[in-house]
C-alpha positions as a LaTeX table, in Angstrom:
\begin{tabular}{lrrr}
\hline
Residue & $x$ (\AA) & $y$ (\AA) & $z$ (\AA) \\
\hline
Unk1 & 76.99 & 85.18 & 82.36 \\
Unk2 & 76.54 & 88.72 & 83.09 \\
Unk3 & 78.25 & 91.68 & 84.38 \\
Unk4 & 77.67 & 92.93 & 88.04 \\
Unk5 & 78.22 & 96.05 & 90.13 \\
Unk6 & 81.28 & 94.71 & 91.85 \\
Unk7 & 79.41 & 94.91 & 95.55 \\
Unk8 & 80.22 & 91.23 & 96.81 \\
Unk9 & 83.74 & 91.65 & 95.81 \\
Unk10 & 84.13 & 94.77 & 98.59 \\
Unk11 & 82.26 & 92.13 & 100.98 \\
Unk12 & 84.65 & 88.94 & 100.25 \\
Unk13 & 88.23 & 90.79 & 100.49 \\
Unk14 & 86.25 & 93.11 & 103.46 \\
Unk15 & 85.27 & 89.68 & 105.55 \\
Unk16 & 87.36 & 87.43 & 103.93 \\
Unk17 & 88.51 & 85.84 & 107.43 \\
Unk18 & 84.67 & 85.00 & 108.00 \\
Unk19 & 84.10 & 83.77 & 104.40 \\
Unk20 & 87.60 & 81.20 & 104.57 \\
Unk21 & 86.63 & 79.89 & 108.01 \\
Unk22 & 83.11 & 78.90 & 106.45 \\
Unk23 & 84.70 & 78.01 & 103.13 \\
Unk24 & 87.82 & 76.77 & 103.66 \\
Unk25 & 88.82 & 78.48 & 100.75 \\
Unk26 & 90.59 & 81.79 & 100.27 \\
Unk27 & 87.52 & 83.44 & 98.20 \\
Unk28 & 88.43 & 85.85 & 95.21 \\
Unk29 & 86.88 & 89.03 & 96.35 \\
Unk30 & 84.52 & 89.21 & 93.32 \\
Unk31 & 81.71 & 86.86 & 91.65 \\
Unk32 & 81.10 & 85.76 & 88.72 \\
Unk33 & 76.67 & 86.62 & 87.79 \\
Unk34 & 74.91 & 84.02 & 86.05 \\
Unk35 & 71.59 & 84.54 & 84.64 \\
Unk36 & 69.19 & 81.48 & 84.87 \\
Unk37 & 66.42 & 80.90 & 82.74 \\
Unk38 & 63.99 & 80.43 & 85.55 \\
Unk39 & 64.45 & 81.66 & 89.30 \\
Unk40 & 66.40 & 79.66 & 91.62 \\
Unk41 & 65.49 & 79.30 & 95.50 \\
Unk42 & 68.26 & 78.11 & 97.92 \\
Unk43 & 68.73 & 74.46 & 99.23 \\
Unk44 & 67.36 & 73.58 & 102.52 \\
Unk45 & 71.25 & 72.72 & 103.86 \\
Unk46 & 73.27 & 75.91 & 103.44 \\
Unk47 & 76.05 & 77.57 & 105.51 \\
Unk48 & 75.47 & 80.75 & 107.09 \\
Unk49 & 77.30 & 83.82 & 107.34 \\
Unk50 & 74.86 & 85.56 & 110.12 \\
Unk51 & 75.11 & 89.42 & 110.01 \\
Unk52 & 75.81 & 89.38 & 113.97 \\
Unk53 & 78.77 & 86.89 & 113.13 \\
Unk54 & 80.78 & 90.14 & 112.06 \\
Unk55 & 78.50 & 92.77 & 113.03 \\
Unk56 & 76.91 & 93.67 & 110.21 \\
Unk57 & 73.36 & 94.06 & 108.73 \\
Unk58 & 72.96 & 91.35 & 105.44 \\
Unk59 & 72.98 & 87.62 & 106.26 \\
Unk60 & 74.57 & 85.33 & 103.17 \\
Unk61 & 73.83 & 81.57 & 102.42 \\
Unk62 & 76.54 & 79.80 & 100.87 \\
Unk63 & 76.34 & 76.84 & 99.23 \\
Unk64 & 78.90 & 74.48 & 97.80 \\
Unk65 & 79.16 & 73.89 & 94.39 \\
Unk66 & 81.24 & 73.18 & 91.26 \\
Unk67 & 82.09 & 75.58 & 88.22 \\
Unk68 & 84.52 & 74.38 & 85.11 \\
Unk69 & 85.15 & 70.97 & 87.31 \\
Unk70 & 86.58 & 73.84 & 90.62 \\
Unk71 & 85.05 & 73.91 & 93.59 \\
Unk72 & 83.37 & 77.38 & 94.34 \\
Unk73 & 80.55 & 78.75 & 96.60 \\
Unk74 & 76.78 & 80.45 & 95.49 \\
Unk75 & 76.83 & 83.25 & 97.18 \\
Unk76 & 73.03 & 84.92 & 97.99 \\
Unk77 & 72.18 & 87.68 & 100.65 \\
Unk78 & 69.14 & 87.27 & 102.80 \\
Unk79 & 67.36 & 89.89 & 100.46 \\
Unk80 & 68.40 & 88.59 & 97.21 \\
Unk81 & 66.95 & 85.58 & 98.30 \\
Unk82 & 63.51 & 86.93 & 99.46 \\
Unk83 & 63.33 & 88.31 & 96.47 \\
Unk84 & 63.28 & 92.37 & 97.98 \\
Unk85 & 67.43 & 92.52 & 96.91 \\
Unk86 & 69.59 & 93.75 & 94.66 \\
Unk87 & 69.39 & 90.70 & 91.92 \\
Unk88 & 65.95 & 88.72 & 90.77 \\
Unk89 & 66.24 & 85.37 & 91.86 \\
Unk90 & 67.34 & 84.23 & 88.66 \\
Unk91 & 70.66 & 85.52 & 89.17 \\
Unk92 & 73.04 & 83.46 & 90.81 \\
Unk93 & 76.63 & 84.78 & 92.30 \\
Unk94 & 79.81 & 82.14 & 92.20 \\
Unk95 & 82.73 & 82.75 & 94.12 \\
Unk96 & 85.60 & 80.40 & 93.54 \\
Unk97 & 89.67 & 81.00 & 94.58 \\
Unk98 & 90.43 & 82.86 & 91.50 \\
Unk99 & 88.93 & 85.38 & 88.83 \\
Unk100 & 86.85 & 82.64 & 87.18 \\
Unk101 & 86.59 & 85.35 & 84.01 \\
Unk102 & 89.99 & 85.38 & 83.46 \\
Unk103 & 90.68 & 81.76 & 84.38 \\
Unk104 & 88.25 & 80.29 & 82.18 \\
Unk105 & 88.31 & 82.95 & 79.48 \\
Unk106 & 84.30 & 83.54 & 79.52 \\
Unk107 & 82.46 & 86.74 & 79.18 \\
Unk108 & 78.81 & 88.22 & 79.08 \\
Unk109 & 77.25 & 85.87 & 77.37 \\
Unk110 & 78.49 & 82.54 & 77.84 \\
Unk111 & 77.14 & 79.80 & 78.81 \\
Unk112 & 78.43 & 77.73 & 81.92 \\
Unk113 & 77.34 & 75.01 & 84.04 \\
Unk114 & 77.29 & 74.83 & 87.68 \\
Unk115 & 76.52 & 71.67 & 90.15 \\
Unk116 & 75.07 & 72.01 & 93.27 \\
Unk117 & 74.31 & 69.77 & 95.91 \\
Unk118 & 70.89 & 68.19 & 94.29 \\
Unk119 & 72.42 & 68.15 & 90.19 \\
Unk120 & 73.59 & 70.72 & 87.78 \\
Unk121 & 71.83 & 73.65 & 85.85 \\
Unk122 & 73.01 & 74.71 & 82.51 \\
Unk123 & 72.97 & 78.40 & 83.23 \\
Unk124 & 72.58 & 80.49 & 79.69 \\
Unk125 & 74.32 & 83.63 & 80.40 \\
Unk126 & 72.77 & 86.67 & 79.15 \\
Unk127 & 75.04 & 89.88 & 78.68 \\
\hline
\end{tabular}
């Protein structure tokens, strides 16, 4: 795990409405970075939160997944994605209902597992 500059945090609790009607989940308005090992490139199948959805400029994928045996979301902008963004591609951003820091006790450099739709990654966290 590693720290991050707090951005998607303003985002979730800014468009939270948009993030629990795709979700179905009241999102904690922060996520939690994980540093992969190698870079990781988004599922075919994701949900989309279009820019013009709230009328806005970045475009987010969200895919389901699972963190500590909770359900959560990857988060990635457009740009992250492409590669031209604010995070390598080996960075991942979960969002789950609650602080997952606090709830699970981990910090920079821990290591965690996620699943995603297609099997898990053991995700070393670098801090």
């Amino acid at each position: 795990m590693v720290g991050g500059v707090g951005n998607f945090g303003q985002w979730i609790e800014r468009l939270h409405r948009f993030y629990e009607q795709k979700t179905g989940m009241r999102l904690y308005p922060g996520t939690l970075n994980l540093e992969l090992p190698a870079e990781y490139s988004l599922p075919e199948k994701v949900i989309r939160l279009e820019a013009e959805e709230y009328g806005g400029t970045v475009s987010v994928s969200i895919v389901p997944c699972r963190i500590f045996d909770r359900a959560a979301f990857l988060l990635r902008t457009d740009p992250n994605e492409k590669g031209t963004g604010h995070h390598p591609r080996t960075i991942i951003e979960i969002a789950s209902d609650v602080r997952l820091r606090d709830a699970y006790q981990i910090k920079d450099g821990d290591w965690v597992e996620v699943e995603v739709a297609g099997g898990g990654v053991d995700n070393p966290a670098a801090g």
